[in-house]
FITORMAR-787157 format. One record per residue: x, y, z of N, C-alpha, C in turn; residue number from 1. Coordinates in nm, 3 decimals, decimal comma. Atoms other than C-alpha are relative to their C-alpha. Layout:
BEGIN
ATOM    neast   nnorth      nup   caeast  canorth     caup    ceast   cnorth      cup    i
ATOM        X        Y        Z        X        Y        Z        X        Y        Z  NUM
...
This chain:
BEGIN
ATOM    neast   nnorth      nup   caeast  canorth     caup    ceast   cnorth      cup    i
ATOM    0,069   -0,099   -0,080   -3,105   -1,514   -4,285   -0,032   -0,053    0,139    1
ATOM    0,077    0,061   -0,130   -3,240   -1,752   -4,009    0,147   -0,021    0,097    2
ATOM   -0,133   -0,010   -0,074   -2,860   -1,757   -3,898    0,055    0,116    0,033    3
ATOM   -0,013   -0,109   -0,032   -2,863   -1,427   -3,893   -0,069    0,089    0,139    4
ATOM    0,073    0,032   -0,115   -3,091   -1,410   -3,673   -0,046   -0,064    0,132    5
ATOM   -0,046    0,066   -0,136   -3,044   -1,622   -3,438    0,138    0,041    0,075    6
ATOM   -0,077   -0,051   -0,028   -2,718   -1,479   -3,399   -0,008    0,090    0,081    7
ATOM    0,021   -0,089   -0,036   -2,844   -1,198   -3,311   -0,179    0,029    0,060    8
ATOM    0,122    0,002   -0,020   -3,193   -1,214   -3,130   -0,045    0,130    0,019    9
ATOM    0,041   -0,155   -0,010   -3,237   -0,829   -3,089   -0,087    0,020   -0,179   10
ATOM    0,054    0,023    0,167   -3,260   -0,841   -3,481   -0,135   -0,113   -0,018   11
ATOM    0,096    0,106    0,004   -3,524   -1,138   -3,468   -0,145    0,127    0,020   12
ATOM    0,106   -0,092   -0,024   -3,718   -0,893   -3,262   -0,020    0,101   -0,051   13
ATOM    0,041   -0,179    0,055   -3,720   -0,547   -3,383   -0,072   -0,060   -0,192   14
ATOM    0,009    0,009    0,113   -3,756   -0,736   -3,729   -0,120   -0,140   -0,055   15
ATOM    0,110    0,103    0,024   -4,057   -0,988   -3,683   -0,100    0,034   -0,039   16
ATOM    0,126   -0,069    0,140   -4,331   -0,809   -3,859    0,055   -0,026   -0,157   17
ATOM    0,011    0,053    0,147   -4,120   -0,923   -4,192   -0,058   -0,123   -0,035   18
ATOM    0,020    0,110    0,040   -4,232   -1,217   -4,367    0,131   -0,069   -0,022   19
ATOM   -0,097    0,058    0,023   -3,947   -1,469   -4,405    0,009   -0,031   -0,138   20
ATOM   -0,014    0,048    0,183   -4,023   -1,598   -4,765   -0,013    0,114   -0,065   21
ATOM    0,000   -0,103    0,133   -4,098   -1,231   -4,932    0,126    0,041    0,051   22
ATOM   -0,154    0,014    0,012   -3,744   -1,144   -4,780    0,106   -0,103   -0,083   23
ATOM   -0,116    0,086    0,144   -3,557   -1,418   -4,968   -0,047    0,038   -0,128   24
ATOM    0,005    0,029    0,156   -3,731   -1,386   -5,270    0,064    0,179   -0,015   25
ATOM   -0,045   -0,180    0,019   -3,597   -0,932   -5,233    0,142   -0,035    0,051   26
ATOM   -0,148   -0,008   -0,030   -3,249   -1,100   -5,130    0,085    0,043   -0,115   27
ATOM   -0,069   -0,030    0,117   -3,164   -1,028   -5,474    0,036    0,088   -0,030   28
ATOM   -0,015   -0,127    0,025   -3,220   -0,693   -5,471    0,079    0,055    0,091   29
ATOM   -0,087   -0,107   -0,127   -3,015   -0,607   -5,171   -0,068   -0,002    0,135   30
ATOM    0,066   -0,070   -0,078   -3,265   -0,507   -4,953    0,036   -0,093    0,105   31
ATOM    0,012    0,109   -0,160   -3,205   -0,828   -4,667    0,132    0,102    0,004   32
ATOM   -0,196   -0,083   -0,032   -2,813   -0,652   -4,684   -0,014    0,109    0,087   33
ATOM    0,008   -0,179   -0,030   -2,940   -0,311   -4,604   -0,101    0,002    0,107   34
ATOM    0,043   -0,036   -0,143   -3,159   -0,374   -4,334    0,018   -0,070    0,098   35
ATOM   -0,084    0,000   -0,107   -2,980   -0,598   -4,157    0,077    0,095    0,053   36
ATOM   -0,099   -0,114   -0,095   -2,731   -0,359   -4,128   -0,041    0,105    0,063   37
ATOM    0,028   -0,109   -0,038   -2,920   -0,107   -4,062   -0,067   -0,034    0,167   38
ATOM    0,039    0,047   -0,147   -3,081   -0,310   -3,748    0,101   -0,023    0,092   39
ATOM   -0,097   -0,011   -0,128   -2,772   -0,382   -3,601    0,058    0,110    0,010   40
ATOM   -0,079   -0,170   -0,032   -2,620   -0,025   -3,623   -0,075    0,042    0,076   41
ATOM    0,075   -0,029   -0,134   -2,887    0,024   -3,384    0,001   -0,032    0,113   42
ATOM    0,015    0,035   -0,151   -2,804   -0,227   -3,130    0,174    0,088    0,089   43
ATOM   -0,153   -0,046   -0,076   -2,508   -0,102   -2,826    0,059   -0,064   -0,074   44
ATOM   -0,163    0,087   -0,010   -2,174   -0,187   -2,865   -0,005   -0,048    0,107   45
ATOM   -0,078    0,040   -0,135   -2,057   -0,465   -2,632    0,098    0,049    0,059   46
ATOM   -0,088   -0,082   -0,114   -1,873   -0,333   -2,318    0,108   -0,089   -0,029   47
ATOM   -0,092    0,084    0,007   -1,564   -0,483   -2,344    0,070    0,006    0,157   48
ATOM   -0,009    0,028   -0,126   -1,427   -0,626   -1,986    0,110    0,090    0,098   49
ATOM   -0,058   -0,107   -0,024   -1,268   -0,447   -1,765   -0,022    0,027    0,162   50
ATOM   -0,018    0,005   -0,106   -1,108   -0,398   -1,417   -0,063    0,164    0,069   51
ATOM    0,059   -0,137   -0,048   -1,309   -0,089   -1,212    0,036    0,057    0,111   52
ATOM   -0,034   -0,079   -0,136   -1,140   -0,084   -0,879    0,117    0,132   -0,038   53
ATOM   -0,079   -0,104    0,096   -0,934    0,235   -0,939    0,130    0,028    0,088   54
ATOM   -0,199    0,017   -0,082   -0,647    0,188   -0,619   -0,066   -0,051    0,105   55
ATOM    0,035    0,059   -0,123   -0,595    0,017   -0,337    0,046    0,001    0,134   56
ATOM   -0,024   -0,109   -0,130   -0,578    0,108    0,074    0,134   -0,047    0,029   57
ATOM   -0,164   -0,013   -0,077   -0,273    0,175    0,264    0,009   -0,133    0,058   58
ATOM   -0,017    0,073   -0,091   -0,135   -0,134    0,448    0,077    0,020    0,143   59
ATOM   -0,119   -0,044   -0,105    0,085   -0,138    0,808    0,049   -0,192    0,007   60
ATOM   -0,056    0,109   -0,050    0,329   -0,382    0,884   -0,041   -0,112    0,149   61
ATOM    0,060    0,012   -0,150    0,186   -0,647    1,143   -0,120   -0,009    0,001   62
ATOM    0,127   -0,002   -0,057   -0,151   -0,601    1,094   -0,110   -0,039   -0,166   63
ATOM    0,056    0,082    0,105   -0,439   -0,791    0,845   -0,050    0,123   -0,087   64
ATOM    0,087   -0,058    0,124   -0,517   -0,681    0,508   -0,098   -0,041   -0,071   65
ATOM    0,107    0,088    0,063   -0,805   -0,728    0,316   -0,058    0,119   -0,111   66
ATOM    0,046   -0,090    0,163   -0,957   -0,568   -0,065   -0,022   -0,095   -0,088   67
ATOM    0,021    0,070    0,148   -1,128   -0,670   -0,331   -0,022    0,029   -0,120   68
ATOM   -0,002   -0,120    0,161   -1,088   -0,587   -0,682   -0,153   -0,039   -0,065   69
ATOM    0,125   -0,031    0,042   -1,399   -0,535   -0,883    0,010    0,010   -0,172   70
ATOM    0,024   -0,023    0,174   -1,494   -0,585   -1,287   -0,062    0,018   -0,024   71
ATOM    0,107   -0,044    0,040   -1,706   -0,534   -1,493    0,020   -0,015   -0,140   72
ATOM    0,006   -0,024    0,170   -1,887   -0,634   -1,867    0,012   -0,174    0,019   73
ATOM   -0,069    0,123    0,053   -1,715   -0,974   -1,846   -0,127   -0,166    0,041   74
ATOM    0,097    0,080   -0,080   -1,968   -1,304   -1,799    0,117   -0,121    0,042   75
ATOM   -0,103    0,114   -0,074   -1,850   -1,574   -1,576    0,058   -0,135   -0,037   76
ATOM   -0,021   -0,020   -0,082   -1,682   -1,764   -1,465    0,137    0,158    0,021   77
ATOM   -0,116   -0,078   -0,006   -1,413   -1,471   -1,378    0,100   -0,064    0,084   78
ATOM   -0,094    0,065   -0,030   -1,050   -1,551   -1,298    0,112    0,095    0,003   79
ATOM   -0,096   -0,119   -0,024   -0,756   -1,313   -1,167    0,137   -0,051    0,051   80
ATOM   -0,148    0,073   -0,027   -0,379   -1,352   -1,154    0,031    0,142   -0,024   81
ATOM   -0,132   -0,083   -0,039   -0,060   -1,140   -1,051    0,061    0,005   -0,139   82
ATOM   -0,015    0,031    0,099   -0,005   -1,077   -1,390    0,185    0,075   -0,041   83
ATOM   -0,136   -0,132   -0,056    0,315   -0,804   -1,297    0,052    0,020    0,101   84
ATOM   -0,033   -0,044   -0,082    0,543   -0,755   -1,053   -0,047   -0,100    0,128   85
ATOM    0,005    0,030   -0,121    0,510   -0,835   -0,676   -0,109    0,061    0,088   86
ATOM    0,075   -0,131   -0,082    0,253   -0,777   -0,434    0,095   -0,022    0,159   87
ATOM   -0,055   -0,009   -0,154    0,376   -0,668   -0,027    0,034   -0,185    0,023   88
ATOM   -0,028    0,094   -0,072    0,533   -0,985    0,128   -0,097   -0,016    0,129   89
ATOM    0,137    0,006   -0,141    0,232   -1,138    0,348   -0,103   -0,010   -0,100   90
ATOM    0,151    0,004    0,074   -0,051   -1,068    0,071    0,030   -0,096   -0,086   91
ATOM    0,031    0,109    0,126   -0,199   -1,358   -0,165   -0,087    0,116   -0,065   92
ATOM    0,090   -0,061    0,086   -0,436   -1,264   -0,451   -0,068   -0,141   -0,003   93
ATOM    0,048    0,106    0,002   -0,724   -1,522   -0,460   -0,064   -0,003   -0,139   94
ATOM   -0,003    0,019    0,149   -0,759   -1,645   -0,799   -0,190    0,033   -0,075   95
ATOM    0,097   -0,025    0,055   -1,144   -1,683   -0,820   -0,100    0,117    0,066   96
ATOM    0,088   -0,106   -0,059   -1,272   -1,393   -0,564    0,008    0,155   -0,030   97
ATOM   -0,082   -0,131    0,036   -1,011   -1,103   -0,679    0,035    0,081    0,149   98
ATOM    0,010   -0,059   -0,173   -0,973   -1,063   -0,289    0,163    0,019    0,016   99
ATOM   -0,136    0,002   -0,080   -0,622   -0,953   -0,158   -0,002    0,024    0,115  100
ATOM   -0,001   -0,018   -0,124   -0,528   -1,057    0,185    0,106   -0,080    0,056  101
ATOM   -0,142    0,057   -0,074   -0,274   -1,147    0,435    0,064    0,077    0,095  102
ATOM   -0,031   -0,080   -0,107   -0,055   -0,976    0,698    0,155    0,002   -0,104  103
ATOM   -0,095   -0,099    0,072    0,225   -0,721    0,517    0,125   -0,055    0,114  104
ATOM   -0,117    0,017   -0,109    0,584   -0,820    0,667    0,102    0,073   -0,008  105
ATOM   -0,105   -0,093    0,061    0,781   -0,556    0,517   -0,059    0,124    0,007  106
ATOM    0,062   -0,090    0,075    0,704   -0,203    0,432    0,045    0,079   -0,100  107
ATOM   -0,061    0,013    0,106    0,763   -0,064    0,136   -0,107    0,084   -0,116  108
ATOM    0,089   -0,052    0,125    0,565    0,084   -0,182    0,039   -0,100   -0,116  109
ATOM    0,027    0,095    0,076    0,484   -0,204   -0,397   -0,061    0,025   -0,158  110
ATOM    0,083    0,037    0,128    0,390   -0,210   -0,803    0,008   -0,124   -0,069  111
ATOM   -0,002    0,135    0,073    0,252   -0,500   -1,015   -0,133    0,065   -0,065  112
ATOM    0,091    0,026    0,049   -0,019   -0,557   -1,213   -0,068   -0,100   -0,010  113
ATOM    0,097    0,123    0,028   -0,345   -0,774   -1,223   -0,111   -0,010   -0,083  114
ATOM    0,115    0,031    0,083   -0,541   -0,932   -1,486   -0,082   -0,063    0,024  115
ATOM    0,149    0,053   -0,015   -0,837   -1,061   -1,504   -0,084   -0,089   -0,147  116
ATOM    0,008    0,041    0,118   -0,999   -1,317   -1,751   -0,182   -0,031    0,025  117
ATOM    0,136    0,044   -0,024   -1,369   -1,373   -1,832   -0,071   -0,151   -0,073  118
ATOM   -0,015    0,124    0,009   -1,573   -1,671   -1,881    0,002   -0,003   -0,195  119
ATOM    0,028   -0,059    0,163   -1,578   -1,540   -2,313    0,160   -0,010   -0,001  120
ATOM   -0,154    0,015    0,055   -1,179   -1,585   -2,303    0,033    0,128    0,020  121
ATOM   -0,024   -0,220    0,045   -1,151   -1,133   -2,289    0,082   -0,035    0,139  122
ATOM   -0,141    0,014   -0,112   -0,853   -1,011   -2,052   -0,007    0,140   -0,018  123
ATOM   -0,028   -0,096   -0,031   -0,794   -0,713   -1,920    0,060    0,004    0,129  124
ATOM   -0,153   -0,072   -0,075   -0,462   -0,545   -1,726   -0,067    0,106    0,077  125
ATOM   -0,033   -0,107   -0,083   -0,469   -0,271   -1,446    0,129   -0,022    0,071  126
ATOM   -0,093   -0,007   -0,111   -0,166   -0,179   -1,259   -0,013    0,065    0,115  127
ATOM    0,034   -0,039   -0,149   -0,161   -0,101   -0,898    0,101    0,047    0,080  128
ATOM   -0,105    0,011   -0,113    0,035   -0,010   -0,617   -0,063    0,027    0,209  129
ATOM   -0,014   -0,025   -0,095    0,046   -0,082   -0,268    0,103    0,077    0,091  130
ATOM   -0,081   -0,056   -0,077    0,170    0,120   -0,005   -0,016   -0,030    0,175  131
ATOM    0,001    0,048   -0,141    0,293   -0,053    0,344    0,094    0,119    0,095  132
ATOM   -0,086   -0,060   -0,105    0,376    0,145    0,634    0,033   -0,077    0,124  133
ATOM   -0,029    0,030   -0,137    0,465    0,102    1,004   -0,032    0,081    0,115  134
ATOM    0,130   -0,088   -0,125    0,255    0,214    1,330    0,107   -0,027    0,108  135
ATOM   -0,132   -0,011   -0,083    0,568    0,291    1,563   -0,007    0,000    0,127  136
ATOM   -0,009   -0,063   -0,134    0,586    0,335    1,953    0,155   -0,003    0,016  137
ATOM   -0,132    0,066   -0,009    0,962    0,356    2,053    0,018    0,073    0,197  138
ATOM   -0,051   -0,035   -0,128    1,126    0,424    2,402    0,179    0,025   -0,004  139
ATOM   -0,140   -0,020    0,049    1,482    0,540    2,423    0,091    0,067    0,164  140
ATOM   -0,017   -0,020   -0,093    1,696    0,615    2,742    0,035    0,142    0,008  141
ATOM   -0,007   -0,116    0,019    1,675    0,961    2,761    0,133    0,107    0,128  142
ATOM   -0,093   -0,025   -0,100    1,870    0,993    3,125    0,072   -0,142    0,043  143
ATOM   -0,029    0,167    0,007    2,055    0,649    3,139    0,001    0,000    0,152  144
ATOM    0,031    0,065   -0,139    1,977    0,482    3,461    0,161   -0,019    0,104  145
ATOM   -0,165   -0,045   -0,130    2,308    0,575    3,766   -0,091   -0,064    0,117  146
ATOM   -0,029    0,015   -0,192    2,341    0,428    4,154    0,011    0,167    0,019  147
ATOM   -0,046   -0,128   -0,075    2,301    0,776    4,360   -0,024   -0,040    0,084  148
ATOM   -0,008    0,041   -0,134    2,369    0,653    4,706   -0,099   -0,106    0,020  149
ATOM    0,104    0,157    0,020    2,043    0,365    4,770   -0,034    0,066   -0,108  150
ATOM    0,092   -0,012    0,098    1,897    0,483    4,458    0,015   -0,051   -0,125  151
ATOM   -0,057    0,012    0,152    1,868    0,422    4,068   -0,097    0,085   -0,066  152
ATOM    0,111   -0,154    0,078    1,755    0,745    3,916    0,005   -0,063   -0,155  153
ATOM   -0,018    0,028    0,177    1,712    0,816    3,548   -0,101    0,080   -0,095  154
ATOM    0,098   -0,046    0,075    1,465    0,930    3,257   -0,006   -0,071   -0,145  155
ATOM    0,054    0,066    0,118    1,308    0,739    2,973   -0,056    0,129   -0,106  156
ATOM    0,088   -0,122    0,093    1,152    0,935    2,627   -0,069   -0,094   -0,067  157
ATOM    0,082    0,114    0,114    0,863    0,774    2,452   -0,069    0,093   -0,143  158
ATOM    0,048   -0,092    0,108    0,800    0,873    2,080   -0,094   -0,064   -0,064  159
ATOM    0,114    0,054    0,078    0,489    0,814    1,846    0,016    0,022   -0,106  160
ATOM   -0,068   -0,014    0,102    0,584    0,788    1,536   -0,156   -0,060   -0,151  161
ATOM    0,091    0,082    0,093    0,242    0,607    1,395   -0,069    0,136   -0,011  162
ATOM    0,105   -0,151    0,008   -0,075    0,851    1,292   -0,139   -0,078    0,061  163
ATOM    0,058    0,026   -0,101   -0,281    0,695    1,568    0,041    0,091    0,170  164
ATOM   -0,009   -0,043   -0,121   -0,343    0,806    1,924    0,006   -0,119    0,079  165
ATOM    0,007    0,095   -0,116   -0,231    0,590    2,198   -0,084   -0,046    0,131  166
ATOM   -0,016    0,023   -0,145   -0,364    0,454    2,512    0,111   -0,048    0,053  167
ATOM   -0,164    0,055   -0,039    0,010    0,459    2,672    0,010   -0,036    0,154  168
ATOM   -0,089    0,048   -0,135    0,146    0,283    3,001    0,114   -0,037    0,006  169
ATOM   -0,155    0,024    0,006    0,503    0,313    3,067    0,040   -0,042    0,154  170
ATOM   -0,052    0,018   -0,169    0,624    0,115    3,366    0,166   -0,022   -0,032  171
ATOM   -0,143    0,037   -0,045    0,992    0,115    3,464    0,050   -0,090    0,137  172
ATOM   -0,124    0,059   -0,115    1,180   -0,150    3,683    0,050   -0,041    0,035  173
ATOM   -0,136    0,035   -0,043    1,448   -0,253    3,876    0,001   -0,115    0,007  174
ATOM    0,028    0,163   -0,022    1,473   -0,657    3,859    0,179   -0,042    0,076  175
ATOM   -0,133    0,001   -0,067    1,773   -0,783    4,132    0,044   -0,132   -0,033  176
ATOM   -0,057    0,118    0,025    1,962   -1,087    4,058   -0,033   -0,064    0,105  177
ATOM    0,091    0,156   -0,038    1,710   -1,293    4,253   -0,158    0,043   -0,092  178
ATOM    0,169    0,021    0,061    1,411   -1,206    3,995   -0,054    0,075    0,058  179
ATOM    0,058   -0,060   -0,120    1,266   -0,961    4,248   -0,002    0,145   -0,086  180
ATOM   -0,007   -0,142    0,141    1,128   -0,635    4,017   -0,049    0,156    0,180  181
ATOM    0,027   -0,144   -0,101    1,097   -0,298    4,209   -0,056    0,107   -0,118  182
ATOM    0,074   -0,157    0,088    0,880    0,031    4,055    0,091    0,068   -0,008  183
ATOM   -0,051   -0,108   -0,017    1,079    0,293    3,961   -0,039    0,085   -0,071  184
ATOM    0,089   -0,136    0,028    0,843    0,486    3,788   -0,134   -0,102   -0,100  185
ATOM    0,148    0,020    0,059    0,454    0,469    3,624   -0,020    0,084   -0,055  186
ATOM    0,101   -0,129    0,052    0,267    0,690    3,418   -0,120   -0,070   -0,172  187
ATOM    0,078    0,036    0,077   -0,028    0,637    3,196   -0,119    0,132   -0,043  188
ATOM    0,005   -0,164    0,028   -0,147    0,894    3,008   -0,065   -0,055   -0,198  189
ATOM    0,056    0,027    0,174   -0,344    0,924    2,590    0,159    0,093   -0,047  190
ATOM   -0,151   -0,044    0,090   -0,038    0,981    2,347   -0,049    0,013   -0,175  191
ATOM    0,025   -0,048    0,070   -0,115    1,152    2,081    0,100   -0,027   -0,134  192
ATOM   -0,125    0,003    0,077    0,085    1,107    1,694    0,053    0,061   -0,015  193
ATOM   -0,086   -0,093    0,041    0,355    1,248    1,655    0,024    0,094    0,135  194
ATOM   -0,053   -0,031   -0,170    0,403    1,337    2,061    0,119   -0,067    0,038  195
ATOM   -0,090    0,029   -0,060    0,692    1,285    2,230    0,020   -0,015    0,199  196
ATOM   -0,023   -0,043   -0,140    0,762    1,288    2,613    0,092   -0,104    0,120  197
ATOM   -0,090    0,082   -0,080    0,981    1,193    2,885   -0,040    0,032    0,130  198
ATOM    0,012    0,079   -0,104    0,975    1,034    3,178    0,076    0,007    0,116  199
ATOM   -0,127    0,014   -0,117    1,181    1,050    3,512   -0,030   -0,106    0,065  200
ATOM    0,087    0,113   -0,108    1,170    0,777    3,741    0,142    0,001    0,121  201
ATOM   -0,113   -0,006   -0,078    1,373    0,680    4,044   -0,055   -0,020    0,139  202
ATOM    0,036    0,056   -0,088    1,331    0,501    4,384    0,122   -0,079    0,079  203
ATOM   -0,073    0,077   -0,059    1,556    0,395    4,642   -0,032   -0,158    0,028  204
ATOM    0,039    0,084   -0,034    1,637    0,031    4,677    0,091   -0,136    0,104  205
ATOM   -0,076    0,081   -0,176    1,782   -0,236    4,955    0,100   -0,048   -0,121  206
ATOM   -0,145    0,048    0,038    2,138   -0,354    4,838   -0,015   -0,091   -0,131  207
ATOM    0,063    0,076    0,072    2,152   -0,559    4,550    0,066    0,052   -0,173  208
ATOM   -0,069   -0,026    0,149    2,299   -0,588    4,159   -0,164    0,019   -0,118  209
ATOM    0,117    0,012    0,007    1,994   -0,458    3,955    0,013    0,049   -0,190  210
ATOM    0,037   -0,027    0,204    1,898   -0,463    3,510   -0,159    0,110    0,019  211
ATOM    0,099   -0,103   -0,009    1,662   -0,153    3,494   -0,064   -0,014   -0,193  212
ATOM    0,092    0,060    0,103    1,350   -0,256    3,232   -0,100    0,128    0,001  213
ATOM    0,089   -0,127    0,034    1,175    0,036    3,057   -0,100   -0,079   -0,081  214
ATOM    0,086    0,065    0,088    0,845   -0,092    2,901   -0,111    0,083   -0,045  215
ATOM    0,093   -0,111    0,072    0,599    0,100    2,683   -0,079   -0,049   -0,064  216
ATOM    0,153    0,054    0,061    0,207   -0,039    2,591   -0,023    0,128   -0,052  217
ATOM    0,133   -0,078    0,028    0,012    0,161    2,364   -0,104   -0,073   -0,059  218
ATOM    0,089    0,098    0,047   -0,318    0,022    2,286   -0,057    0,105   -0,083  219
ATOM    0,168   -0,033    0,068   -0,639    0,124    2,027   -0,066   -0,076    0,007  220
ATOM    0,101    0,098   -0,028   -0,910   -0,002    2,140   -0,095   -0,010   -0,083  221
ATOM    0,086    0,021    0,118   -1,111    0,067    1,844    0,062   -0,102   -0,077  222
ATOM   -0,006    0,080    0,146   -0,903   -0,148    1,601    0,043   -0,168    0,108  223
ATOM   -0,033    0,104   -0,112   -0,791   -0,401    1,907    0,122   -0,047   -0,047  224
ATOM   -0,155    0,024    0,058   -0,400   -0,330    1,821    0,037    0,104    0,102  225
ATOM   -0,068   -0,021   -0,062   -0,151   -0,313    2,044    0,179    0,014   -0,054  226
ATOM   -0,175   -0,003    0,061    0,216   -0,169    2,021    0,062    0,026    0,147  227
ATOM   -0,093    0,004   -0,132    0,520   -0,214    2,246    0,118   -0,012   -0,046  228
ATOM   -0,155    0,008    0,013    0,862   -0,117    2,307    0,009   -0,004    0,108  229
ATOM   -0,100    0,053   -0,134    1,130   -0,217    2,568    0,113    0,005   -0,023  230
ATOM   -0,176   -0,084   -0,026    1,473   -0,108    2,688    0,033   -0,066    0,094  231
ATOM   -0,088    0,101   -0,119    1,702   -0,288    2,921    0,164    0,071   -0,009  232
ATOM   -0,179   -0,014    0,041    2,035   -0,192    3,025    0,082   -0,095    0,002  233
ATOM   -0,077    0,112    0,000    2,315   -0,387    2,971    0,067   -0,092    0,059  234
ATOM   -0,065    0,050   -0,070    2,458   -0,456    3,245   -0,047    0,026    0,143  235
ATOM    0,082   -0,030   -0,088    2,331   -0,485    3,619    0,104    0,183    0,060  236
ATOM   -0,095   -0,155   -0,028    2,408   -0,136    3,827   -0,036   -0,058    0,174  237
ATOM    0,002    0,038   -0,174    2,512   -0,214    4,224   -0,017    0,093    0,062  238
ATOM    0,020   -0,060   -0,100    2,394   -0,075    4,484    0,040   -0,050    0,145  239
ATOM   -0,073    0,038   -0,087    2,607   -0,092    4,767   -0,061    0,029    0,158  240
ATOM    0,036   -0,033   -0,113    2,447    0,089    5,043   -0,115   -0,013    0,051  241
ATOM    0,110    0,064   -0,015    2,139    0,055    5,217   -0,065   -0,142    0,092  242
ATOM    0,003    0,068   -0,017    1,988   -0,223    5,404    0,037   -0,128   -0,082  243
């Protein structure tokens, strides 16, 4: 009985108004059988352990991740492993925090599964999935850059392809085979996702073999992420006339 009890200290308590010696001597009759049991059919059931985070956030290619999974029931120490599958290329799983973090280098829609062990030996599985995207700006030559007499006309298109709003600056220009850059167009302007727009540019310039450089910043200044594209043509374009 006294092992019974100690086993179970809920039972000790609810059941310390018995006497210990007139119980043994009524063990005969049953009665210790029948109200043990009947004291523990009263206490909970143990929770059995068990992972509670229920999914986990979007990632983008490029930029830091961070989550932490969450249990519950289990006493410590707790201990978590990649028990399935793959997570994004870039993320660890940290064994004793349940933290996933790292910078995503792919994108992709990711499944695996992670267990979890408590310091009682108990285990419990969830499966997961991440989902990595990509936060886009692109630039594309929309009027390809020509010599018209001193000039080098043209038109750029810049697309947004992320689900952010830009702060955009698009400079275009002319660099001459001595390093020497010339404007041939500016504009700075909020760029909205999923906007498009193009650009003209064009500026006469003094004689000279010239690589025309399209460049496209968008910033957020809330998350302090920057995106950029750039265009170059292939080959210089002469300009014959002119000083």
């Amino acid at each position: 009985m006294a092992a019974i009890l100690a086993a179970r200290p809920q039972v000790a308590v609810l059941c310390a108004f018995y006497n210990v010696h007139v119980l043994r001597r009524l063990a005969f009759l049953g009665v210790i059988t029948a109200f043990v049991a009947s004291c523990l059919a009263q206490q909970p059931a143990t929770k059995a352990l068990a992972i509670v985070t229920a999914g986990l956030p979007y990632g983008f290619v490029g930029e830091r991740y961070e989550t932490k999974l969450v249990s519950a029931n289990g006493p410590f120490p707790i201990y978590w492993v990649l028990d399935n599958g793959q997570l994004p290329r870039g993320l660890q799983l940290d064994r004793d925090t349940g933290v996933i973090t790292g910078v995503p280098t792919e994108a992709g829609t990711f499944s695996f599964t992670i267990g979890v062990t408590d310091g009682s030996n108990a285990h419990a599985r969830r499966a997961y999935t991440i989902t990595v995207g990509t936060r886009t700006l692109n630039v594309i030559w929309k009027d390809f850059p020509r010599v018209e007499g001193r000039a080098i006309n043209g038109g750029v298109e810049v697309s947004n392809s992320s689900d952010e709003t830009f702060d955009l600056t698009v400079i275009i220009v002319a660099v001459d085979e001595h390093d020497k850059a010339f404007a041939l167009g500016y504009q700075h302007f909020s760029f909205p996702s999923g906007a498009k727009q193009q650009i003209p540019f064009g500026t006469t310039l003094p004689r000279g073999d010239y690589v025309v450089h399209a460049d496209a910043v968008g910033e957020v200044a809330t998350k302090n992420v920057i995106r950029r594209a750039r265009i170059q043509t292939s080959h210089p374009l002469n300009v014959t006339s002119g000083p």
